[in-house]
C-alpha positions as MATLAB code, in Angstrom:
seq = 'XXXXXXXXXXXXXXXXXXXXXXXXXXXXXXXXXXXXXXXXXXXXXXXXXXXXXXXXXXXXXXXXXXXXXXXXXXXXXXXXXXXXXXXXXXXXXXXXXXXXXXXXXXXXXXXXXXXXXXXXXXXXXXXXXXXXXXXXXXXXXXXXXXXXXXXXXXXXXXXXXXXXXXXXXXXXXXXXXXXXXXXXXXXXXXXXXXXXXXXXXXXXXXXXXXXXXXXXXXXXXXXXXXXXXXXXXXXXXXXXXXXXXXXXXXXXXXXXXXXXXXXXXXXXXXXXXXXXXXXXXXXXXXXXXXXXXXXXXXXXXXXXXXXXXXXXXXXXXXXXXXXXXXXXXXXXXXXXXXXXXXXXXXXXXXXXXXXXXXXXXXXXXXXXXXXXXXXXXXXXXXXXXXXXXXXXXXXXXXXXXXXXXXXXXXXXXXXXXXXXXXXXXXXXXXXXXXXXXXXXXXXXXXXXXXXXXXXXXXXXXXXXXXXXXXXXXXXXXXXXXXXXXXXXXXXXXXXXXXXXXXXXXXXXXXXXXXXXXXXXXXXXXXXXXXXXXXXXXXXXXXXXXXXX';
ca = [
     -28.571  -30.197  275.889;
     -25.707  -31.681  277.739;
     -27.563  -31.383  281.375;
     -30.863  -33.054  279.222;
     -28.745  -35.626  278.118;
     -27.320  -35.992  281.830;
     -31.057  -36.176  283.406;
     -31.670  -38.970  280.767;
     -28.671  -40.930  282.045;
     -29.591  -40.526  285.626;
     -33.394  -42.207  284.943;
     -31.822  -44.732  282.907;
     -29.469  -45.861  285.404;
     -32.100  -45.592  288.116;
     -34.327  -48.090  285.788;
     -31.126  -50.131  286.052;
     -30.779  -50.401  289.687;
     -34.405  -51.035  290.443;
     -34.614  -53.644  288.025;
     -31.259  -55.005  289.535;
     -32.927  -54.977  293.036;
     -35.725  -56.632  291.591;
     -34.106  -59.290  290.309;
     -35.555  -62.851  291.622;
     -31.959  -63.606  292.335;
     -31.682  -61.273  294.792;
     -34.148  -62.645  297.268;
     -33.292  -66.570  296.270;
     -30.915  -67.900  299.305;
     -27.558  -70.105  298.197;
     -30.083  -73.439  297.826;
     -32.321  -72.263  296.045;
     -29.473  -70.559  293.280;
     -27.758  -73.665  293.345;
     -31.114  -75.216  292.349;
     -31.268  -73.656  289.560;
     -28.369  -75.134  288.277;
     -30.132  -78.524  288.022;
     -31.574  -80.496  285.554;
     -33.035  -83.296  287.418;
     -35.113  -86.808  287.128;
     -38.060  -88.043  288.134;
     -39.491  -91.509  287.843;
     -43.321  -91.884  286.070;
     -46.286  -90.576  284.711;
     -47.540  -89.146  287.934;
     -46.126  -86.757  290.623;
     -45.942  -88.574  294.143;
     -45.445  -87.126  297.367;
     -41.851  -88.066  298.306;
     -40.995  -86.439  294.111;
     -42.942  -82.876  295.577;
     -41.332  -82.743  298.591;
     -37.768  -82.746  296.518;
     -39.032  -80.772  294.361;
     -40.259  -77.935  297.208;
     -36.857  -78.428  298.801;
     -34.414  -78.556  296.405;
     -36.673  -76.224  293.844;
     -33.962  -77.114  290.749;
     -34.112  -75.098  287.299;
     -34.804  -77.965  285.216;
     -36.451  -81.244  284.932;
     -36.022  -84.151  282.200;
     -38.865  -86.013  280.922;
     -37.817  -89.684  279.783;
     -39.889  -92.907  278.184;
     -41.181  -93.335  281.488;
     -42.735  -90.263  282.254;
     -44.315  -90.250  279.131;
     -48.144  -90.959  278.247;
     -50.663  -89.236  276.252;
     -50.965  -85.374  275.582;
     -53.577  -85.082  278.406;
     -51.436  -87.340  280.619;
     -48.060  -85.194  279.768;
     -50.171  -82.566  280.338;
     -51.229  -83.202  283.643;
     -47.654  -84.480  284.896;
     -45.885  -80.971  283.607;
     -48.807  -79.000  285.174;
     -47.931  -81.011  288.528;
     -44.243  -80.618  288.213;
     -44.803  -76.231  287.777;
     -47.703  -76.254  290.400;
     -45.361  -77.249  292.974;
     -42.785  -75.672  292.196;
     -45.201  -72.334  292.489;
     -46.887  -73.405  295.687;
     -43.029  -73.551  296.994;
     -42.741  -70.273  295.849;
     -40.163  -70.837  293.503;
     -38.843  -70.728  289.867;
     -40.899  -71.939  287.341;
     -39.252  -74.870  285.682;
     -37.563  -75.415  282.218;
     -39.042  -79.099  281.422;
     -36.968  -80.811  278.763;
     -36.975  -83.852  276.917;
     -35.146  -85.713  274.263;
     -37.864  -85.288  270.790;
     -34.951  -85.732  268.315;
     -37.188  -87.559  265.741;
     -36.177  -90.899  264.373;
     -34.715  -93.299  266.765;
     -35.044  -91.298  269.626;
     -38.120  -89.687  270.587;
     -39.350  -89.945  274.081;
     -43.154  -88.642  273.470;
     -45.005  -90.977  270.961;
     -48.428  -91.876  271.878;
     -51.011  -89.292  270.817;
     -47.956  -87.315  269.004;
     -46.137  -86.763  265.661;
     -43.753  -89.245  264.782;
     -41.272  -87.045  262.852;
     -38.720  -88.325  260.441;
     -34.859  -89.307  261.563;
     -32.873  -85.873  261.202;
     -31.491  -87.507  257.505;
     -34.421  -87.161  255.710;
     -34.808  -83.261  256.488;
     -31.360  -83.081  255.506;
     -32.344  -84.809  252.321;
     -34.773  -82.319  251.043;
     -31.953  -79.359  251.181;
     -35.107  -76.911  251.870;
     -33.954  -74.512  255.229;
     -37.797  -73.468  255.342;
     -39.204  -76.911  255.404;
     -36.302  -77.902  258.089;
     -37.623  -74.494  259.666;
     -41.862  -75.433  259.883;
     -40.395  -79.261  261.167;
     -38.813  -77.581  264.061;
     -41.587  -75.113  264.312;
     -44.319  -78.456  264.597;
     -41.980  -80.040  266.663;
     -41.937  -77.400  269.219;
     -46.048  -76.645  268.654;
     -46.645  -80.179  270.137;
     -44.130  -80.175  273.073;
     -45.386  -76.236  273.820;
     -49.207  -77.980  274.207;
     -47.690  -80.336  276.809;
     -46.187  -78.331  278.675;
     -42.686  -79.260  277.436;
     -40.897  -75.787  276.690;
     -36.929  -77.379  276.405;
     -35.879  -79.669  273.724;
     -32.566  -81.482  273.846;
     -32.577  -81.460  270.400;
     -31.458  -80.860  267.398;
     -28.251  -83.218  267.306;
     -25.719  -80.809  265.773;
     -23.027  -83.973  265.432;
     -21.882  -85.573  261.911;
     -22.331  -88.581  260.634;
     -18.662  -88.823  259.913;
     -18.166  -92.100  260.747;
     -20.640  -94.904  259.586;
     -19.735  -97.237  262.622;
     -20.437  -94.826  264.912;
     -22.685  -96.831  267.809;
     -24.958  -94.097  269.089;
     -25.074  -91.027  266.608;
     -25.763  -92.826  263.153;
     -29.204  -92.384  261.779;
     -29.626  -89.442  265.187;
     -26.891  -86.414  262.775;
     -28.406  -84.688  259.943;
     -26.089  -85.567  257.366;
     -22.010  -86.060  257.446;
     -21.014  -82.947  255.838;
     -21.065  -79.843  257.627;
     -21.646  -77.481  255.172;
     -25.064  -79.241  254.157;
     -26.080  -80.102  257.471;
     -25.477  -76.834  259.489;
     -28.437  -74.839  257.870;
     -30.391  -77.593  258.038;
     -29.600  -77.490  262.245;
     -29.583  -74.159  262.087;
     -33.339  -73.649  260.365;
     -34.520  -76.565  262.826;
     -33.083  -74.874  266.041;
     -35.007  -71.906  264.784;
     -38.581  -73.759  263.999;
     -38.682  -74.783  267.848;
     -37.677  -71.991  269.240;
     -40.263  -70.037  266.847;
     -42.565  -72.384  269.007;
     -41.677  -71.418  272.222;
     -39.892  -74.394  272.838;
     -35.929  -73.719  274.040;
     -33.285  -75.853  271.422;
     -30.487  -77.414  272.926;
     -27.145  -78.318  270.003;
     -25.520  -81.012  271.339;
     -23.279  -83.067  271.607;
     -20.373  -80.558  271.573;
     -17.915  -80.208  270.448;
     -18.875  -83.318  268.753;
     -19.542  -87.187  268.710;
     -19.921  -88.092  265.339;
     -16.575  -89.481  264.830;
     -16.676  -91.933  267.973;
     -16.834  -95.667  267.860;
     -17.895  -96.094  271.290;
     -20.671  -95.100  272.958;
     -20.529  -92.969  275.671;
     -22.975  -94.223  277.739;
     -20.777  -97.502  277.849;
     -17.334  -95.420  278.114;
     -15.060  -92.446  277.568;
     -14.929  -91.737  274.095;
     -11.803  -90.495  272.795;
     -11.673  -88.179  269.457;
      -8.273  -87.926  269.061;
      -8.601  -85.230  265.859;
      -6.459  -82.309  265.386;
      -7.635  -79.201  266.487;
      -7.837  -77.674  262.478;
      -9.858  -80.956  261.501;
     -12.312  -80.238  264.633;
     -12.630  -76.402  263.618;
     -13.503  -76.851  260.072;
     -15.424  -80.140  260.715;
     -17.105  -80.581  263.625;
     -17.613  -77.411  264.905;
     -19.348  -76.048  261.724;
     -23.248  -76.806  262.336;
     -22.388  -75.683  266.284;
     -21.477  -72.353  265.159;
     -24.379  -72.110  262.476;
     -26.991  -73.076  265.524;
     -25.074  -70.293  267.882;
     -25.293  -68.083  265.255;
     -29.052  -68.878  264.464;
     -30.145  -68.248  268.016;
     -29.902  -71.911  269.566;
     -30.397  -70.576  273.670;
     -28.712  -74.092  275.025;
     -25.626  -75.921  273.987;
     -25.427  -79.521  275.682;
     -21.538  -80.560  276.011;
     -20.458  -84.461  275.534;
     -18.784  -87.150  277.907;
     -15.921  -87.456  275.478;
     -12.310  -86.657  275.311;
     -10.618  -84.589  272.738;
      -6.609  -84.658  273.768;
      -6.519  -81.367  270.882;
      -8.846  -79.066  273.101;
      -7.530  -80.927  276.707;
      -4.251  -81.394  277.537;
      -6.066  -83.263  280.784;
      -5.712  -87.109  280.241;
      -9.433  -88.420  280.063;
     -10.938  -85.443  281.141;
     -14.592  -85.398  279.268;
     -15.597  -82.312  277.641;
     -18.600  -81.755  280.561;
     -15.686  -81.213  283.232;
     -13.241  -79.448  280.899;
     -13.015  -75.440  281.400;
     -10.674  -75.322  278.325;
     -14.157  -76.446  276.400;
     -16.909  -74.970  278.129;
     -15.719  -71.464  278.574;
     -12.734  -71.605  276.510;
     -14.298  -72.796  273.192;
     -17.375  -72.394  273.371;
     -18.069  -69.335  275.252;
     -15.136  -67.638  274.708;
     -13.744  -68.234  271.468;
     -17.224  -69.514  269.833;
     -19.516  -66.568  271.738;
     -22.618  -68.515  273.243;
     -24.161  -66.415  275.267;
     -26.752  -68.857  276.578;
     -27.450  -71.564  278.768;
     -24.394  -74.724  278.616;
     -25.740  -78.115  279.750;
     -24.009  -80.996  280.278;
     -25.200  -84.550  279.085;
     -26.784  -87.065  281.843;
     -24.201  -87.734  284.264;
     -25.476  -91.158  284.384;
     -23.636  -92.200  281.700;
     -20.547  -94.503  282.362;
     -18.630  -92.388  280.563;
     -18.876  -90.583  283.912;
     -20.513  -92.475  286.793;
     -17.756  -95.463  286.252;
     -15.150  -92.576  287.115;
     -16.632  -89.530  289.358;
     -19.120  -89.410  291.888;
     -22.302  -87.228  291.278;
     -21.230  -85.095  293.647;
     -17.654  -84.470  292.624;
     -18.543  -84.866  288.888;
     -21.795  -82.090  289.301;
     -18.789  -79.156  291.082;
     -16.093  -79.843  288.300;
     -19.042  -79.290  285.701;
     -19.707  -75.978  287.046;
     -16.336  -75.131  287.841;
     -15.884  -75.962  284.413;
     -18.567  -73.348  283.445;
     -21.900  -75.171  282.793;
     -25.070  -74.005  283.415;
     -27.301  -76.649  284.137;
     -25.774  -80.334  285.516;
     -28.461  -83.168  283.603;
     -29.185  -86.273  285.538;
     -30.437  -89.365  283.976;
     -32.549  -91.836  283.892;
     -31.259  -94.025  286.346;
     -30.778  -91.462  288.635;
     -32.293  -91.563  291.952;
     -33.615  -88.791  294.226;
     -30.955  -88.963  297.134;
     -28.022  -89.425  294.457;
     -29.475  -85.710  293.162;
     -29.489  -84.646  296.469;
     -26.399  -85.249  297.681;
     -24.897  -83.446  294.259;
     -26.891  -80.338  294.876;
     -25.683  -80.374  298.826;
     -22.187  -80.664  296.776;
     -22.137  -77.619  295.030;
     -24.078  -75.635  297.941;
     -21.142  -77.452  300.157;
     -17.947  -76.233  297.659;
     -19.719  -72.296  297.294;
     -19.487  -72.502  301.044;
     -15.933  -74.014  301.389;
     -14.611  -71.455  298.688;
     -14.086  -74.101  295.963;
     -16.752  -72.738  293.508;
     -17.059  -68.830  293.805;
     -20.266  -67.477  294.662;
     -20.217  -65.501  291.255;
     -19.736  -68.370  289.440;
     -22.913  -69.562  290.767;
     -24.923  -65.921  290.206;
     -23.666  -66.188  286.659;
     -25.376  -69.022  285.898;
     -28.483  -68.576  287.801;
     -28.881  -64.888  285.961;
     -28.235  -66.677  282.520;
     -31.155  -69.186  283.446;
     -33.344  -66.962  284.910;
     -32.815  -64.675  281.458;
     -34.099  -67.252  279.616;
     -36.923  -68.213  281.908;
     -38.023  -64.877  281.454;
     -37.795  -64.427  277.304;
     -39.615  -67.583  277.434;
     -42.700  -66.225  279.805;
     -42.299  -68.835  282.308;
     -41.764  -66.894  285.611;
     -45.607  -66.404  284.744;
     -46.719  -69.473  284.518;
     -50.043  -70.964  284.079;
     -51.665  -74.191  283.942;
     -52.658  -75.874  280.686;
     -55.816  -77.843  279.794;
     -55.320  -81.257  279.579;
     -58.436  -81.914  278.302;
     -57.584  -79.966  274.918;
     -53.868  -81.073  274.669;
     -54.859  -83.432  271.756;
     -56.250  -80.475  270.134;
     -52.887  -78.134  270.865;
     -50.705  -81.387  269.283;
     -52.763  -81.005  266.059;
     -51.364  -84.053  264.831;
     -53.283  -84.264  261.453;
     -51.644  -81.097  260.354;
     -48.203  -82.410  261.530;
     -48.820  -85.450  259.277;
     -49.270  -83.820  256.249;
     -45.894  -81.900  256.982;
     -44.418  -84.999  257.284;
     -45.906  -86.725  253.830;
     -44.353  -83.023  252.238;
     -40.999  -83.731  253.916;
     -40.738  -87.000  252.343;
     -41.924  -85.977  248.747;
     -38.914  -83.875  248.789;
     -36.586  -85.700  250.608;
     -36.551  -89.376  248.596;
     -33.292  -89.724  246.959;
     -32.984  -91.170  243.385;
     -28.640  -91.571  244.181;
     -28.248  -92.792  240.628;
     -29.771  -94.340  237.202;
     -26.706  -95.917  235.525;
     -28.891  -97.685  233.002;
     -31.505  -95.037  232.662;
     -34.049  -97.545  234.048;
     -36.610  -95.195  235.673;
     -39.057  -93.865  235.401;
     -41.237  -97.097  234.939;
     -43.346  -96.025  232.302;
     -45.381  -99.655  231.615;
     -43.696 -101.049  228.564;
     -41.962 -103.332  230.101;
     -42.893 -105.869  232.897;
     -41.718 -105.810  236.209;
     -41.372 -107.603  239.191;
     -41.159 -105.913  242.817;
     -39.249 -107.957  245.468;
     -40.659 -106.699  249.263;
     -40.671 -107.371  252.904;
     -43.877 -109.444  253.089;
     -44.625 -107.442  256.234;
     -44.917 -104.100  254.689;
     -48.242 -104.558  252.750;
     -48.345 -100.876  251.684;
     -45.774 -101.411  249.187;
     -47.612 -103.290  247.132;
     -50.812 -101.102  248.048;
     -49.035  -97.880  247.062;
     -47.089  -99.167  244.389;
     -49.917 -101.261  242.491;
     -51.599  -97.773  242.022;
     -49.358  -97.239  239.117;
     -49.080 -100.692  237.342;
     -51.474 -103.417  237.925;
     -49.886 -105.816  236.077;
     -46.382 -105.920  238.516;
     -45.033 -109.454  239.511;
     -44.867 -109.577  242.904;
     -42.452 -111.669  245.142;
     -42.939 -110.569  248.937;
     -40.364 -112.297  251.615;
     -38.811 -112.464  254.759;
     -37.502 -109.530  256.296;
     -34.676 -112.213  256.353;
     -35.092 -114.199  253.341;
     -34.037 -117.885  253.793;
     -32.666 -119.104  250.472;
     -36.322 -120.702  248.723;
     -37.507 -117.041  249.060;
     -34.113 -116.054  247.501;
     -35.352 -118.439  245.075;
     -38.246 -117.017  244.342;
     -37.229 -113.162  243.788;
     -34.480 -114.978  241.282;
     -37.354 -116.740  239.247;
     -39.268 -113.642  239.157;
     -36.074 -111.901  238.097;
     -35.906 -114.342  234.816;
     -39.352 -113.476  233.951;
     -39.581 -109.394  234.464;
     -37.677 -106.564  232.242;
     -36.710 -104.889  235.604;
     -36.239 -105.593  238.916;
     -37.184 -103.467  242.122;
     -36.153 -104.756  245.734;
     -37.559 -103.211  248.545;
     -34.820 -103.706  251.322;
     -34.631 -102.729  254.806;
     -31.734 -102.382  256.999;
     -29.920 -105.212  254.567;
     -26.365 -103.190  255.944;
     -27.118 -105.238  259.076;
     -28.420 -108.477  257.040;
     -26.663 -110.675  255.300;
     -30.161 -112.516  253.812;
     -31.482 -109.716  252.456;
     -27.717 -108.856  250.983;
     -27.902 -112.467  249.244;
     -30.820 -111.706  248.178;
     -29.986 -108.475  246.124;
     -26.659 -110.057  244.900;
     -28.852 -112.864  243.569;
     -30.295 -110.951  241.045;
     -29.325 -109.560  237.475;
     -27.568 -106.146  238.575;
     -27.966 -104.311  235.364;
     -31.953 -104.175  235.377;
     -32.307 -104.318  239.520;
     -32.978 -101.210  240.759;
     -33.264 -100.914  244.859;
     -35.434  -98.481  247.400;
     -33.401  -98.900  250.860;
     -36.183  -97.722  252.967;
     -33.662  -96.963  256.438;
     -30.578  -97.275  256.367;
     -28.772  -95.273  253.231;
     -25.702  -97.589  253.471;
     -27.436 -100.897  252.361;
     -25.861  -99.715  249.310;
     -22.160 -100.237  250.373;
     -23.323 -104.522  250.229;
     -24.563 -104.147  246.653;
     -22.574 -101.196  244.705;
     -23.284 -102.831  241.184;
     -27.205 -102.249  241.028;
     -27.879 -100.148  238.087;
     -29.766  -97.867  240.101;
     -30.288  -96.622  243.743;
     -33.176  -94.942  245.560;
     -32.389  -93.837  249.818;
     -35.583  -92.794  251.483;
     -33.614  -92.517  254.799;
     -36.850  -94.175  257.120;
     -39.000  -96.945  257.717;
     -41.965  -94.897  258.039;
     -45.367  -95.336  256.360;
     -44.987  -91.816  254.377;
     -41.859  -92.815  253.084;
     -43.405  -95.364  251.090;
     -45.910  -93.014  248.673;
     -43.123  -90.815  247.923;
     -40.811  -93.725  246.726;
     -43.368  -95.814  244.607;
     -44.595  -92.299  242.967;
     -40.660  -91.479  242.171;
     -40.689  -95.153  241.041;
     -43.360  -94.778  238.325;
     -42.572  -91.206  237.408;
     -45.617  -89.641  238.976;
     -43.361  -87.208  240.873;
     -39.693  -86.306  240.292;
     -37.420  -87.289  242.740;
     -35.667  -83.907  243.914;
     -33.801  -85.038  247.653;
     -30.273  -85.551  247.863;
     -27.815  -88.104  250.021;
     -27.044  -86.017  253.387;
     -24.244  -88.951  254.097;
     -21.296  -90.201  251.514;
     -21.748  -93.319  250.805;
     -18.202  -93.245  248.640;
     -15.559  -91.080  246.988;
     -18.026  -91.297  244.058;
     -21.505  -90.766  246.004;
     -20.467  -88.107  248.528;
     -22.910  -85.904  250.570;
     -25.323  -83.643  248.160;
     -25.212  -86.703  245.565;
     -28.624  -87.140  243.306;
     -29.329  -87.979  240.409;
];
């Protein structure tokens, strides 16, 4: 048995050593690993010449897709089969092609695709398998294009309300409702075939600057970041999540370094987050054209501290151009030759991404039809998803008065933005005898008028609003009106409430979109019960998981 035992070793490690030698790495020259380590930009909807030659040359891991690359799911289609085919014909690496599909506010591929709800109102429902099948649809309709990276799902918290570039982008603002939510959409894409990228770590919820603009500065304690903002990180590591994208922002608890960002800290990269966190896969840093950076490093030198600091793939941006990218790749290529950034730090990295390349099937590429990408999307099964998401995810916050549901006894008037026409479409389903009073997304005082007339005559009062946090009019408006029979559907923003705490009752559906509005006139007349809960605190009283 033991010399059995001994011949089974010997095979095994041969199996090792020949796939070793046939590693891609081994036959890739220093360029063409340092490539890999690349996430770069191109500009448009079509490959030109001058784009395939860098691309042949410079063969990087990665490219970005941004608003302006984007068209149609036979035009994506065509422009990600370009980008592979030429990478191919170079003989390289197939490529990881990324892009920013967050849903809400920031989603880069629109026409022809999904528009999925901001990351709030999957929060809102509190159902992991419905968070789950939006990831999964999410990554079915990048997959068809060609996409197979997203740099999504935002892991940060909606901790602070003023927060300039992550409110309405987090999933909620506590982290113990939020992380499974993350966690269960990280898995849906990746179910896909589509790579999910946590970010913006270790965190940028509790900023009030942006870091495109500037260096952020979190100045937390290390305890408050652990049990905080690390929490839905840790729940997308531990669910699988294969990229972590790093933030421009300082944190003096984790870096002793005056104003060193996050991207270029080694105490962050491997020492949190690999080390002490355990990600095993592929750490990415956010575009380095972000002033947060570009106002204080060079490409070049900020692209060799990155992976010095232990990232895997150095983003571009937008703004980037070509020879900028180029001289930052001749950088690192320069500093592996000069000693600066060991050649196994490279290797590392390149193995890592070529790992990945490989559980994803894209070292055997092939080309995708364009002419059936509309068909791959499958939009009109994404939209019913969508219409489910919000059935579950309206919030009914509270009912101080016991107002709802409106059963028909009494009259009622419905104040509205004149400009959304489906509330009255929707909502006139249910009552046919409803005053209506539609104004100005910023009511001038005669329409004030009006909703205050209608108020006299009507038992209860609905108002419609719309972003009134950021609109004084529409906060006159609401404040006009009998608070003990006005009820109010915010239909973005879930803080409108903070300008009108005294309304007997509350409804959040978390987003302007169409679908939103069924599920909020059906809660309204008691044709469905209202089951989603607040994903944000709105106060000591309303906290996060607050309904009614």
């Amino acid at each position: 048995m033991p010399g059995r035992c001994l011949a089974v070793l010997c095979l095994l490690f041969a199996a090792t050593t020949s796939f070793a030698r046939q590693s891609p790495l081994d036959d890739m020259t220093l360029e063409q690993r340092v490539g890999q380590l690349f996430m770069v930009s191109l500009f448009g909807s079509q490959l030109n010449e001058s784009e395939r030659e860098f691309l042949q040359r410079w063969q990087p891991g990665a490219v970005a897709l941004f608003g302006n690359n984007a068209g149609t799911p036979d035009e994506v289609t065509r422009l990600t089969n370009a980008y592979q085919q030429t990478m191919v014909d170079a003989g390289g690496v197939p490529l990881l092609i990324a892009v920013d599909q967050e849903g809400g506010v920031i989603s880069h591929l629109t026409d022809g695709f999904t528009t999925f709800p901001a990351p709030l109102v999957i929060t809102a429902t509190g159902d992991d398998d419905l968070a789950f099948a939006v990831g999964q649809a999410m990554g079915q309709e990048l997959a068809a294009v060609g996409v197979n990276m997203n740099l999504a799902p935002v892991a940060d918290l909606e901790t602070n309300p003023n927060n300039p570039i992550i409110q309405r982008r987090a999933f909620g603002s506590d982290p113990h409702i939020a992380a499974p939510i993350v966690a269960s959409v990280a898995r849906g894409l990746q179910d896909a075939g589509v790579l999910a990228t946590l970010k913006h770590f270790p965190g940028h919820g509790d900023t009030t600057t942006d870091s495109h603009v500037t260096l952020p500065v979190v100045n937390l304690s290390r305890e408050r970041i652990e049990s905080v903002e690390l929490v839905p990180f840790q729940a997308g590591i531990d669910a699988g999540a294969e990229a972590v994208m790093v933030a421009h922002i300082w944190f003096p608890a984790l870096e002793p370094q005056a104003n060193l960002p996050a991207t270029l800290s080694r105490n962050i990269v491997t020492g949190l987050l690999r080390d002490e966190m355990g990600f095993g896969g592929l750490i990415v840093t956010d575009a380095l054209a972000m002033d947060a950076i570009d106002t204080a490093y060079s490409y070049a030198d900020a692209s060799v501290q990155a992976i010095q600091a232990g990232v895997d793939l150095v983003a571009f941006g937008i703004s980037t151009g070509m020879q900028s990218q180029e001289q930052a790749m001749q950088a690192v290529v320069d500093a592996v030759r000069a000693g600066t950034i060991p050649e196994a730090r490279i290797n590392e990295s390149v193995q890592r991404i070529l790992d990945v390349k490989a559980r994803y099937s894209l070292l055997d590429w092939q080309p995708l039809d364009p002419a059936t990408a509309a068909q791959r999307v499958n939009r009109d099964a994404h939209r019913q998803l969508v219409a489910q998401v919000f059935r579950e995810a309206v919030t009914l916050v509270y009912d101080d008065h016991h107002i709802l549901p409106l059963s028909g006894d009494g009259s009622v008037a419905i104040v509205y933005p004149a400009t959304r026409t489906q509330i009255m479409r929707e909502c006139s389903a249910y009552d046919a005898n409803i005053i209506w009073v539609g104004a100005s997304e910023s009511p001038q005082n005669v329409e004030i008028g009006w909703a205050r007339d209608a108020a006299r005559r009507a038992d209860t009062v609905v108002v419609f609003t719309l972003n009134a946090i950021d609109d004084p009019q529409q906060q006159a408006l609401v404040n006009a009106l009998p608070p003990e029979k006005t009820i109010v559907v915010a239909l973005w923003s879930p803080y409108d409430w903070t300008t009108f705490p005294d309304v007997s009752g509350y409804i959040a559906t978390y987003s302007p979109l169409r679908a939103s509005v069924p599920a909020a006139c059906a809660i309204l007349f008691g044709q469905i019960p209202a089951r989603g809960q607040l994903p944000v605190a709105l106060s000591p009283e309303l906290p996060a998981g607050t309904h009614q």
